[in-house]
PLY file of the C-alpha trace (Angstrom):
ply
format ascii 1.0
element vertex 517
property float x
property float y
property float z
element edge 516
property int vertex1
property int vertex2
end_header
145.66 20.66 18.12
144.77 24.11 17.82
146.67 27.52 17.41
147.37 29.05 20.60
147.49 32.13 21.52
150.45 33.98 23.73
148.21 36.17 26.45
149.59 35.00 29.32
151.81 31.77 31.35
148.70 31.08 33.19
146.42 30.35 30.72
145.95 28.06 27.68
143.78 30.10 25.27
143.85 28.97 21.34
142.59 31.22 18.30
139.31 28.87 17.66
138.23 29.66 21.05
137.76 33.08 20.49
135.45 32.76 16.70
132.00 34.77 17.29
132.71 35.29 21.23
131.96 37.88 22.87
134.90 39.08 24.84
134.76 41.82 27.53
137.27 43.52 29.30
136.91 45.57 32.06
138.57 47.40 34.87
139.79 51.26 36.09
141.71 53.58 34.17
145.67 52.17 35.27
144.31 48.49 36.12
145.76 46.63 32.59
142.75 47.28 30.86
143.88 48.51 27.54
147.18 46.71 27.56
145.13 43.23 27.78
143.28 44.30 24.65
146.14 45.62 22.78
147.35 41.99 23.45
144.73 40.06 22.29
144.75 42.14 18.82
148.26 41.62 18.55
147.50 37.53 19.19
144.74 38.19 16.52
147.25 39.65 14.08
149.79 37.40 14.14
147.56 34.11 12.93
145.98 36.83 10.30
142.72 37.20 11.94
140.49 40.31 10.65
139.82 42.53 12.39
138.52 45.93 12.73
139.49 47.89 16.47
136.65 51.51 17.21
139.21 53.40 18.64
137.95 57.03 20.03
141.02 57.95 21.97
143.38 57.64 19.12
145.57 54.46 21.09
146.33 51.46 18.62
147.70 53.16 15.89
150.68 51.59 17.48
149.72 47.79 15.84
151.46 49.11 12.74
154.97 48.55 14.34
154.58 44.98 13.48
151.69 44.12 11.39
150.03 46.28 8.13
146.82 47.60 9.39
144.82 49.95 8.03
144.22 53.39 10.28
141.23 55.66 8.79
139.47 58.39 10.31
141.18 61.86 12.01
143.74 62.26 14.33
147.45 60.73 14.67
148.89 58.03 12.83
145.81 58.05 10.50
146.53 57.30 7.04
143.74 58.15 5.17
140.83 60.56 6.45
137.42 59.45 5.86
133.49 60.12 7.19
131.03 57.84 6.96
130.32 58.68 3.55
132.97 55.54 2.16
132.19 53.85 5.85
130.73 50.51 3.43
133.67 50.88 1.50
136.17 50.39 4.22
133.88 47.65 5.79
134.06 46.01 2.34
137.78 46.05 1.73
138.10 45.27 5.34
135.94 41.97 5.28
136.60 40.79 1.79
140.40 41.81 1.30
141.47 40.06 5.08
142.67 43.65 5.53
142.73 44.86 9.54
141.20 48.36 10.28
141.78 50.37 12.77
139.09 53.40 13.16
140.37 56.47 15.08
137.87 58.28 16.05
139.67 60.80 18.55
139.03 63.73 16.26
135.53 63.03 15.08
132.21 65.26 16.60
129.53 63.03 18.86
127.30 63.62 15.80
129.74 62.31 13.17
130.71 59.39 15.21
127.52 57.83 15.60
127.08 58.62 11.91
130.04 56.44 10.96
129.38 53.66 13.20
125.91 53.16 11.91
126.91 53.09 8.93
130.51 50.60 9.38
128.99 48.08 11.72
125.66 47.55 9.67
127.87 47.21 6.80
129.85 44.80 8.66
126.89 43.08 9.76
125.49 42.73 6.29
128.87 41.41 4.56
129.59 38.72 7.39
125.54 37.23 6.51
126.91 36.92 2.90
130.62 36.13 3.34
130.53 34.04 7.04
133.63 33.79 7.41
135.25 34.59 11.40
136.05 38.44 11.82
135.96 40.54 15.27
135.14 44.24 16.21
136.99 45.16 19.36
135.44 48.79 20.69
137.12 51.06 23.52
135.29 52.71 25.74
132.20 50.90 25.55
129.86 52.75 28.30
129.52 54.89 25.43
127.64 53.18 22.31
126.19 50.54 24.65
125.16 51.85 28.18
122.97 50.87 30.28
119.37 52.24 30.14
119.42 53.95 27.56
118.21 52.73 23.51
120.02 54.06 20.74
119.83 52.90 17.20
124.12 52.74 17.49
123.30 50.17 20.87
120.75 47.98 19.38
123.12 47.61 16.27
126.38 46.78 18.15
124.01 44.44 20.66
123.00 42.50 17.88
126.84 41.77 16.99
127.52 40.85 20.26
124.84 38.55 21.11
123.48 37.11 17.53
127.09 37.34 15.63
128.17 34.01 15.84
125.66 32.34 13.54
127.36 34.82 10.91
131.06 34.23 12.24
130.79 37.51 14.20
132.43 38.21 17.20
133.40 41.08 19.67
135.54 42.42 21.92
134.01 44.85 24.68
136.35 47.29 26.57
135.78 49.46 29.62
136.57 51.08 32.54
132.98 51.42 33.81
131.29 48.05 33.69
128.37 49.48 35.52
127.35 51.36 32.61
127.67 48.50 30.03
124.50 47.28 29.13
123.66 44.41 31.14
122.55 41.85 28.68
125.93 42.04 26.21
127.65 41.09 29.69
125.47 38.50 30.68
125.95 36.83 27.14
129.94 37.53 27.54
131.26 34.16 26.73
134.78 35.35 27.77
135.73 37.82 30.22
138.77 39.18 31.76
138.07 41.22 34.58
140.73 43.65 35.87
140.53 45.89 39.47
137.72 48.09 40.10
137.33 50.45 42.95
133.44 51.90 42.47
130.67 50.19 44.47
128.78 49.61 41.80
130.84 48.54 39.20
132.00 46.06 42.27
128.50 44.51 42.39
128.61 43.81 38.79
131.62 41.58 39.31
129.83 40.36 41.62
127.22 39.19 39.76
129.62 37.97 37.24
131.76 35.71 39.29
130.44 32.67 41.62
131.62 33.75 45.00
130.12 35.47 48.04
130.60 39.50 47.78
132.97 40.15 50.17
135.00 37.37 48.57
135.02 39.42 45.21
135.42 42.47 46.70
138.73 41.17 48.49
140.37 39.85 45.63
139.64 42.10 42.78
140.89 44.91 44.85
144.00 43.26 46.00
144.57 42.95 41.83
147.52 44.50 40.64
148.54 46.07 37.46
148.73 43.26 34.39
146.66 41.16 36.43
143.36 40.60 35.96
140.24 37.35 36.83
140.02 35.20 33.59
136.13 33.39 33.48
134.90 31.65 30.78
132.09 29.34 31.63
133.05 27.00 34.73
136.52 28.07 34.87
137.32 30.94 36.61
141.18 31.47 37.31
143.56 34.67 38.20
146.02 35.30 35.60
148.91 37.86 34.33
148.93 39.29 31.10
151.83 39.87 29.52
152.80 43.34 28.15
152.23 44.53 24.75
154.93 43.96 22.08
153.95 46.71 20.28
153.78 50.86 20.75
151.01 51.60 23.14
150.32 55.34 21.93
147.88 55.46 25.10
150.62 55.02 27.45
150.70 57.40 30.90
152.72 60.33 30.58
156.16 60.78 32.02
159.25 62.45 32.01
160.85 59.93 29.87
161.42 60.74 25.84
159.89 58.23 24.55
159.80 58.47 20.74
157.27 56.88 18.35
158.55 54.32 16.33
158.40 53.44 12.41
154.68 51.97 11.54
154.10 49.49 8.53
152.27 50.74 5.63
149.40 48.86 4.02
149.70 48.82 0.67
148.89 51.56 -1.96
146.33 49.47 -3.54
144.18 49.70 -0.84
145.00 53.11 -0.29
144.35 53.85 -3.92
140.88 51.67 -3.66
139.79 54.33 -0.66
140.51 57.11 -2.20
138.56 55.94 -5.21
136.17 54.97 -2.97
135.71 58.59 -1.61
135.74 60.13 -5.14
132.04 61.65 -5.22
131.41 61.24 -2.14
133.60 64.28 -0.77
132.16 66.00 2.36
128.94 67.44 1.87
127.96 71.05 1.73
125.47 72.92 3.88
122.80 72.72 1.03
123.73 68.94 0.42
122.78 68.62 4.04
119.71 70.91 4.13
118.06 69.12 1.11
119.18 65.84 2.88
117.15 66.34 5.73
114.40 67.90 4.51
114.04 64.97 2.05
113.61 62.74 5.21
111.55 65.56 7.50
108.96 64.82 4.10
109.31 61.20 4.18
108.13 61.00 7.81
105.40 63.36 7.38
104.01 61.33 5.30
104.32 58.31 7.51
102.49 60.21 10.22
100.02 61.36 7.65
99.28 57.48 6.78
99.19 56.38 10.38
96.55 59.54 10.85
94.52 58.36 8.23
94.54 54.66 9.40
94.12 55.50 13.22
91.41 57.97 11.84
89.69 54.47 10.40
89.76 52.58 12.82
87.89 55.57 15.25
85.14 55.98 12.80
84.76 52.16 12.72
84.62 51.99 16.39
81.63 54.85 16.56
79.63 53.07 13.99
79.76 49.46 15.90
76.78 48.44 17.20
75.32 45.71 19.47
71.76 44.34 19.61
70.53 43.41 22.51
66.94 41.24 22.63
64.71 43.27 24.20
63.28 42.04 27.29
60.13 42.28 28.59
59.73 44.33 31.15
56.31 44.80 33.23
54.40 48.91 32.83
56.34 51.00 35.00
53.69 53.15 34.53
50.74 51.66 35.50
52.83 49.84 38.51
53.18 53.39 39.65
49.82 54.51 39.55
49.08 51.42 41.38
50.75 52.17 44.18
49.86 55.41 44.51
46.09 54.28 44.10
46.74 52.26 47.19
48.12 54.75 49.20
45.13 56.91 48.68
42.33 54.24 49.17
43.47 51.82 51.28
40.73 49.73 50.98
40.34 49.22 47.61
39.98 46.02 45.70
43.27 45.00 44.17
43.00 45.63 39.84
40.39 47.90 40.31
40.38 51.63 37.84
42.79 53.97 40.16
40.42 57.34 41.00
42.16 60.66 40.25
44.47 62.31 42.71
43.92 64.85 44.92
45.79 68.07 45.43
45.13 67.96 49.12
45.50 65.09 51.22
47.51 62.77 49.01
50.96 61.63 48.99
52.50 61.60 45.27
55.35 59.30 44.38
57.63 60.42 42.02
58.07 58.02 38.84
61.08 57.47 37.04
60.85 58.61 33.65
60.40 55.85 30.61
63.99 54.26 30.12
65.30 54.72 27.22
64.83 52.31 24.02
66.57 49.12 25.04
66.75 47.13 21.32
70.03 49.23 19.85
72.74 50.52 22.38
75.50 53.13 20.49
79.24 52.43 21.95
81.23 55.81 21.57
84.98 54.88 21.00
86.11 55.82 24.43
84.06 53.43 26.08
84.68 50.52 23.21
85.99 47.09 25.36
89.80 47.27 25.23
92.54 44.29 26.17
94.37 46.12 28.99
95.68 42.65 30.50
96.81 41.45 27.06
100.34 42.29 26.53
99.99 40.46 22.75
98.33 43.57 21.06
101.42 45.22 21.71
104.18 45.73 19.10
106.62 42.69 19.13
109.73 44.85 20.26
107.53 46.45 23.46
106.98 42.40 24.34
110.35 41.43 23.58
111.39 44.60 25.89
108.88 43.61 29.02
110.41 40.31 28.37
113.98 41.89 29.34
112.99 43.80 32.17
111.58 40.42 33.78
113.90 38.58 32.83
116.77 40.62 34.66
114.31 41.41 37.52
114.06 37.15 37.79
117.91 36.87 38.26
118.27 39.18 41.71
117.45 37.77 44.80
114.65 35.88 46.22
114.57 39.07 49.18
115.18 41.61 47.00
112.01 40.66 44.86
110.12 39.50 47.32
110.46 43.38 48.78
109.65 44.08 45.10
106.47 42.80 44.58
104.94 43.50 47.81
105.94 47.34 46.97
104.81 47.32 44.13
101.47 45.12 44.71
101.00 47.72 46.95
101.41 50.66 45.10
100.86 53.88 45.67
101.65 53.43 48.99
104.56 54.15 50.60
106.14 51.72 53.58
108.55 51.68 55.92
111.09 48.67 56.42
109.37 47.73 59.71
106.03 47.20 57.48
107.63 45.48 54.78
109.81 43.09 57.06
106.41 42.14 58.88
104.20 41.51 55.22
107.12 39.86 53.84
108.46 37.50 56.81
111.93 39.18 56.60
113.91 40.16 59.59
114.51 44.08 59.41
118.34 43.75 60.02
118.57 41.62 56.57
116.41 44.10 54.84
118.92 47.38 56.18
121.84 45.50 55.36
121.12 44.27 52.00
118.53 46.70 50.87
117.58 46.01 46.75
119.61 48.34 45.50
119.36 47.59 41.91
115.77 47.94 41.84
116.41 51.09 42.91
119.26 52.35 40.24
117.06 50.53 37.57
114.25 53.35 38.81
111.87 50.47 40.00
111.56 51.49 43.60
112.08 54.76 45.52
113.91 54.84 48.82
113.13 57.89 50.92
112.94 59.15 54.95
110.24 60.08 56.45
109.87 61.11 60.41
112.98 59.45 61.04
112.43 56.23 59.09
113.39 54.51 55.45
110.24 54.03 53.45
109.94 52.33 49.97
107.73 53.00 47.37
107.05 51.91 44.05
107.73 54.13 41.04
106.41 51.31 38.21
104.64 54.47 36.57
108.02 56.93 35.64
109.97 53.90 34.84
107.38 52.48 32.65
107.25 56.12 31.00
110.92 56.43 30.86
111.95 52.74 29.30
109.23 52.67 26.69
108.85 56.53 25.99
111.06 56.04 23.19
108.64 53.65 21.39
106.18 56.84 21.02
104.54 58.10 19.30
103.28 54.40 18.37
102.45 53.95 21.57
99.43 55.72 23.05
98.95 56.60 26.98
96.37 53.72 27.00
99.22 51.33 25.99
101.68 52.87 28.42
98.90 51.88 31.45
98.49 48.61 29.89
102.28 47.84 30.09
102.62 48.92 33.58
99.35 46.76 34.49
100.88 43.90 32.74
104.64 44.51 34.70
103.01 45.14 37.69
100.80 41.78 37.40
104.43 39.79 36.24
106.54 41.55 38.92
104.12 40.58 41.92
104.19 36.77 40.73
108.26 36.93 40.60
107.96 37.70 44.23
106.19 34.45 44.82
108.54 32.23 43.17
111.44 30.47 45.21
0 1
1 2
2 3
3 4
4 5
5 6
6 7
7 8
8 9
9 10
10 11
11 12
12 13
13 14
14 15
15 16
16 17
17 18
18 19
19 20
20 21
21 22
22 23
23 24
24 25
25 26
26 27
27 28
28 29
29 30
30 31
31 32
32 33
33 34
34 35
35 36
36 37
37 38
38 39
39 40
40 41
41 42
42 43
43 44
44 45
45 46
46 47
47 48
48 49
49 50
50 51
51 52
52 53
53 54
54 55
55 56
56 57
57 58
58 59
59 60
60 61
61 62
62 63
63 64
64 65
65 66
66 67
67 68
68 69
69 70
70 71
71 72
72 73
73 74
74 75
75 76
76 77
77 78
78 79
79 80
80 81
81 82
82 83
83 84
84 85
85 86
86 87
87 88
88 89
89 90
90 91
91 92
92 93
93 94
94 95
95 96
96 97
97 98
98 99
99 100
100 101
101 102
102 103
103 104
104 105
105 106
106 107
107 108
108 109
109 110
110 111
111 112
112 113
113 114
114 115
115 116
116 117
117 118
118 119
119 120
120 121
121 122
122 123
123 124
124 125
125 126
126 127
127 128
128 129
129 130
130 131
131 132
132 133
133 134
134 135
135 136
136 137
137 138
138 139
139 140
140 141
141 142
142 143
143 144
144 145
145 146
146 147
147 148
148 149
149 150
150 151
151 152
152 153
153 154
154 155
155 156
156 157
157 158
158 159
159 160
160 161
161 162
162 163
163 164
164 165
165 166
166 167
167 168
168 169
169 170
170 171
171 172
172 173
173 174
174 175
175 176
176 177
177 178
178 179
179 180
180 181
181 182
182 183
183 184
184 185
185 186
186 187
187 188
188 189
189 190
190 191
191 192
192 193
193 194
194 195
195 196
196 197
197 198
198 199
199 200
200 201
201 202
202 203
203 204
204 205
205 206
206 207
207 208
208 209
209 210
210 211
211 212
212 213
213 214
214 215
215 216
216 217
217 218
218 219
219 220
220 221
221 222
222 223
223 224
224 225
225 226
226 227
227 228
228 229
229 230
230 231
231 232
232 233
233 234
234 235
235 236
236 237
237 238
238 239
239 240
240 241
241 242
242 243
243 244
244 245
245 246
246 247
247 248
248 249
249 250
250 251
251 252
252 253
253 254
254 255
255 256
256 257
257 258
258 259
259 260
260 261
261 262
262 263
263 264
264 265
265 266
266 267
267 268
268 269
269 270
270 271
271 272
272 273
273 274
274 275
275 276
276 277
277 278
278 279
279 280
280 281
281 282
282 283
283 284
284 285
285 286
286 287
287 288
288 289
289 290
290 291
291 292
292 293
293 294
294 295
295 296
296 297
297 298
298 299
299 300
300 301
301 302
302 303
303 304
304 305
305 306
306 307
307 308
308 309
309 310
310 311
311 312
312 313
313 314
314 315
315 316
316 317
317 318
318 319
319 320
320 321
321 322
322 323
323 324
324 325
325 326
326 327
327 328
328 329
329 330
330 331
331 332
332 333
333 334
334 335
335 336
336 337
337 338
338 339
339 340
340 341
341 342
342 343
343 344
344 345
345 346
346 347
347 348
348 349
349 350
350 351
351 352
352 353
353 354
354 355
355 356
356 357
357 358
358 359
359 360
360 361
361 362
362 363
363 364
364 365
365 366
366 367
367 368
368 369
369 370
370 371
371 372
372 373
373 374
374 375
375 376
376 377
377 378
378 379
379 380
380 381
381 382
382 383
383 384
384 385
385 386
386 387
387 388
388 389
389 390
390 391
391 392
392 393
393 394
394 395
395 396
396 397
397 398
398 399
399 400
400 401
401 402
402 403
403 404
404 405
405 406
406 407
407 408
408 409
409 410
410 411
411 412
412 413
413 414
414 415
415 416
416 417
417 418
418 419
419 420
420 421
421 422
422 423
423 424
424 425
425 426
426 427
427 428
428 429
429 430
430 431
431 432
432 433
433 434
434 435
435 436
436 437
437 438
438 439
439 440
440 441
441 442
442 443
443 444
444 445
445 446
446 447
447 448
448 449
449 450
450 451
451 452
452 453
453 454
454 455
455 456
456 457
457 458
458 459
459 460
460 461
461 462
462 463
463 464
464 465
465 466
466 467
467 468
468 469
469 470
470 471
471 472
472 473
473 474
474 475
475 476
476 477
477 478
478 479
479 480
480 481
481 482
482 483
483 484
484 485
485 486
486 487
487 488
488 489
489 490
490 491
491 492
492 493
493 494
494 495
495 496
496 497
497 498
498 499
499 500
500 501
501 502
502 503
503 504
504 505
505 506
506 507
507 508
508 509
509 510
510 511
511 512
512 513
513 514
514 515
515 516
């Protein structure tokens, strides 16, 4: 029998269920959100689970009514302010000492933010491959370090928690009130979700794609949620439930005119206090010139990078101009004395075939113009810009540009047989543009399924673009910009020619997904 936790009458939930999940929460600003995640911690803290909460609005400070966790960073109810200086520090104490951390955020610049994440969760991440013992990172506002479309060293870091933590007793806990902007592939690898009302469009068709029901389904009971309650799916089971309310201060409450009054917080003890501060000893705040010197230390350690991958690139050009390719030289009849055959002939008629050609005439002759000798056929030079390239072969590619096309067709293959079968014929047919009439008729789809249900998240991801012209809808593909925009930030390592090969190799994979049923 396990250890259950107290989240709500309608479900049975125990603490082993939740080691190395990922857990998301979503829903509007009002809908329960936060107070389901304050919750959960305070399950969490009760059976001693570690734990360490991002917190950027400055909300669970409020844990410490009950239970002794740590708050560091700036802004109320911290207890120690830090930067990410003594970030490995805090993730050490954290992990090894079973001590719960919450990191407040609220008063730190975008710039200093990222910097302390980087530098907490890859400590984190490090420590739970040695230790592997369970621990969770629950992080508000999530749009923010993980959205959608866009790569940042602080997204792939928190997306490897996420989805590759549990081999190392990692899990997380992803909150939101914009689930359209989560990255795609932590949700699709949520093991757990609890999914609260949402009123955007979009963020409607992402439930939507979560839960197994028909749209307008969803869409009728999600908004019909009320406040507490929320849609609880975890695998096959898929049930409404109410969570209860949090036991402890929720400093992120909605204002109103009643006083209400903050009330005495636990202290951790002054060990660990102590051991921070000790921690930070040395590693104080650095000055401008601390800075300046830092950067320019790692401005010279990339030129010289560059100046490496010059010199190879440089190498391998000069290698390419000296290759050479012999060719047996064939043998071909005299051009030359073919040519003065014929023109032999044209000016005697009569003469005996393989008899001495007489000179030409100025006056009464017709001259055919010969060809000049061809050129020497035994050695043929091959500049580098005309050297045989693998355009069709994704493999010369780096292994994260594969393991990105990978992605992209692997979310393209889980939308509907009609939406990519309008896909590939769009962009098989690329750069034309065509009107829903045309594509209806090439793709055996009635026109009224096509309006109604148009592919819409083709066209948010950039694939397609939908515009009117004289009166009507036309689609056409844009495989080129999004190509340029989703792997534009593995540049400069990859050159223009690789950019064309990508979106030759995409266009090729996209065209076949279209065939599939």
């Amino acid at each position: 029998m396990g250890i259950p936790l107290s989240i709500s009458s309608d479900l049975d939930l125990e603490l082993e269920d939740i080691i190395g999940q990922c857990v998301a929460i979503l829903g509007i600003r009002g809908s329960g959100k936060s107070n389901t995640a304050g919750v959960i911690f305070e399950e969490l803290l009760r059976n001693n689970y570690p734990l360490s909460i991002i917190d950027i609005d400055g909300e669970y400070f409020g844990l410490k009514e009950k239970y002794e966790v740590l708050v560091v960073g700036r802004g109320e109810g911290v207890e120690i302010e830090v930067d990410e200086t003594c970030a490995e520090e805090i993730a050490q104490i954290s992990m090894e000492k079973n001590v719960p951390v919450v990191v407040d955020l609220s008063g730190f610049l975008s710039d200093e933010r990222t910097a302390f994440l980087q530098e907490y969760l890859g400590a984190l991440w490090n420590l739970a491959g040695k230790l592997r013992h369970p621990y969770i990172i629950g992080i508000e506002e999530a749009h923010e370090f993980i959205p959608q479309g866009v790569k940042t060293e602080l997204k792939e870091l928190i997306a490897r928690v996420a989805l590759r933590g549990r081999k190392r007793g990692l899990g997380a806990i992803v909150i939101s009130q914009r689930s359209a902007k989560v990255d795609k592939d932590v949700l699709s690898q949520a093991g757990m979700l609890f999914l609260h009302r949402v009123v955007h469009e979009v963020d409607m068709r992402v439930y939507s794609e979560l839960l197994p029901w028909r749209k307008a389904e969803t869409k009728e009971i999600i908004t019909a949620l009320s406040t507490g309650e929320c849609v609880y799916l975890n695998g096959d089971n898929v049930i409404p439930i109410y969570v209860r309310e949090r036991e402890t201060f929720h400093a992120g409450f909605t204002p109103s005119l009643e006083v209400v009054v903050t009330p005495e917080l636990k202290q951790v003890s002054q060990a660990i206090i102590e051991a921070i501060e000790h921690a930070k000893q040395g590693k104080g705040k650095k000055t401008r010139i601390d800075q300046l010197e830092e950067q320019l230390a790692h401005l010279e350690s990339e030129a010289m990078k560059k100046d490496e991958t010059i010199a190879r690139l440089e190498g391998i050009a000069r290698t390419l101009g000296y290759i050479k390719i012999e060719v047996p030289q064939p043998s071909y009849p005299d051009v030359q004395n073919i040519s003065k055959a014929i023109v032999h002939s044209v000016e005697h008629p009569g003469s005996a075939s393989g008899r001495s050609p007489a000179p030409s005439r100025a006056v009464g002759t017709v001259a055919t113009k010969v060809a000049p000798p061809a050129a020497p056929l035994g050695v043929i030079d091959i500049e580098p810009s005309t050297a045989p390239t693998e355009a069709d072969d994704p493999m010369v590619l780096p292994d994260a540009v594969i393991r990105h096309i990978e992605r992209i067709v692997k979310r393209v293959s889980r939308k509907s047989i009609l939406h990519r079968r309008i896909l590939s014929f769009v962009v098989g047919h690329a750069p034309l543009a065509y009107s829903v009439d045309q594509i209806a008729a090439w793709t055996n789809c009635a026109r009224g399924v096509i309006d109604n249900d148009p592919p819409r998240d083709f066209l948010e991801m950039g694939l397609l673009v939908r515009e009117r012209r004289s009166g009507k809808m036309h689609y056409h593909s844009n495989l080129k910009e999004y190509v340029a925009r989703e792997f534009g930030l593995f540049q400069p390592d990859l050159g223009i020619s690789d950019l064309h090969r990508i979106m030759r190799h995409l266009q090729a994979r996209l065209v076949l997904l279209g065939e599939e049923q």
